[in-house]
N, C-alpha and C positions, 0 to 999 in steps of 0.2 A: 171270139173277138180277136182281133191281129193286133199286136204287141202295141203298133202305133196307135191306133183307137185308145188301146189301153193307156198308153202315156200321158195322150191327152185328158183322158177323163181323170186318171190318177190325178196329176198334175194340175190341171186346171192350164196347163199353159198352151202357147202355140209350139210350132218345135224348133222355130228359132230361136225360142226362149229356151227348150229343152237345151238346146246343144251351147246356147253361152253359158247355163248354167253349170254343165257338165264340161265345157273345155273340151268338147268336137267342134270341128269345122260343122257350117249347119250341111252343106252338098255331101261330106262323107255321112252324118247320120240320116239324109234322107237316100242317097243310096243301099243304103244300109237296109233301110227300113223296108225300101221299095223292091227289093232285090235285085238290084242292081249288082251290088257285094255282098257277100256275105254276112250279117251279122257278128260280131266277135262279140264272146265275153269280157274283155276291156271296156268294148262300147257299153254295155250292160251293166259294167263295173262303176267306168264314167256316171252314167246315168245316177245311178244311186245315192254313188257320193252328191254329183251337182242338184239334185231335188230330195236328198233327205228319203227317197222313198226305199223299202227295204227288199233290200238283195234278192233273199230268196223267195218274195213275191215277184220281182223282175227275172227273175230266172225261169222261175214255171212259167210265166207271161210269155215270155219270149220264147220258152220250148227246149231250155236247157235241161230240165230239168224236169221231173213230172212232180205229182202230187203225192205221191207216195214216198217221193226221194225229200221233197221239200217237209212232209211231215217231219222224216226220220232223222233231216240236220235239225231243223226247231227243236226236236225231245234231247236230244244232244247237251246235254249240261255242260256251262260253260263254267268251268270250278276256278276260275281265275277270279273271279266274282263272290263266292261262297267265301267265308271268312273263314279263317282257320281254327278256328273253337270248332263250328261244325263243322269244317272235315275229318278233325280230331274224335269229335264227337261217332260221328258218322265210323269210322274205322272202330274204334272201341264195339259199337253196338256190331257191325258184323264178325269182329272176333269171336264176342260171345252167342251170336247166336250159328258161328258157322258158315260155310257155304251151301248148305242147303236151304237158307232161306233169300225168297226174293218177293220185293215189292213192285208193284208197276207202277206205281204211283208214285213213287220214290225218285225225286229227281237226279239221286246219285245213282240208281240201279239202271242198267243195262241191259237188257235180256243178253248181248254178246259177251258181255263183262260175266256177268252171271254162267251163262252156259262155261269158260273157261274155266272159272274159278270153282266148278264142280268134278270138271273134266283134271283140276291138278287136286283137289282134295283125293276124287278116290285114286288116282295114281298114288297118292302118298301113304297110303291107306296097304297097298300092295293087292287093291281088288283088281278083277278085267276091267277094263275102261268099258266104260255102253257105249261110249262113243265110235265103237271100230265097229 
C-alpha cells in the first residue's frame, strides 16, 4: 500500500483535510505524495501531530523506517514515565542479582544495556573480556 492510500484509510480523511490538519500547504503535500518532491520527515512529522496518528506507524508507512527498526524504538522504555519508586526499585533488584542476569520481558532490560553491563562487570573482575 503507498503511504497516501494509507493516510487515507488511516485517517478517514480527504488530504485536503490531511494537510489543514497538519499545517501543510495541501499542493506541497500532494507533491510530496505524488513524487513530485521528495517526501521529508517534517511532512511525516506534521502529519502525525495534525491527525493524532502515530509516528512510528507513519514512519514505516512511508518507508522511513522498516519493521524491524520500528519494533525496536516501541520496546525502547520510555523511563520518563516509570515512577521513581520503581526505578529505585528496579536498580536495587539488579545490584543484587548482578550483571549476569537478564529479562526480556522486562521493560527496563535491554539486550544493549545488558550486553555492556557484562562487558564492564568482567572487566572489573580483571578476567579477558569475551567480548575481543
Amino acid at each position: 500500500m503507498d503511504f497516501e492510500t494509507y493516510l487515507l484509510e488511516a485517517t478517514g480523511m480527504n488530504l485536503t483535510q490531511i494537510a489543514k490538519a497538519s499545517g501543510i500547504q495541501q499542493s506541497k503535500l500532494s507533491r510530496q505524495l505524488n513524487g513530485g518532491t521528495r517526501l521529508s520527515m517534517e511532512t511525516v512529522r506534521d502529519i502525525a501531530r495534525g491527525t493524532s496518528l502515530d509516528l512510528l506507524d507513519l514512519l514505516k508507512a512511508s518507508g522511513f523506517i522498516t519493521e524491524l527498526e520500528m519494533l525496536r524504538l516501541r520496546r525502547t522504555p520510555n523511563l520518563t514515565v516509570v515512577p521513581d519508586e520503581a526505578l529505585a526499585k528496579e536498580i536495587l533488584r539488579r545490584m543484587k542479582l548482578g550483571a549476569t542476569y537478564y529479562d526480556e520481558h522486562s521493560p527496563f532490560d535491554a539486550q544493549d544495556d545488558f550486553d555492556l553491563a557484562a562487558k564492564r562487570s568482567t572487566e572489573s573482575k580483571g578476567e579477558p573480556d569475551p567480548f575481543e
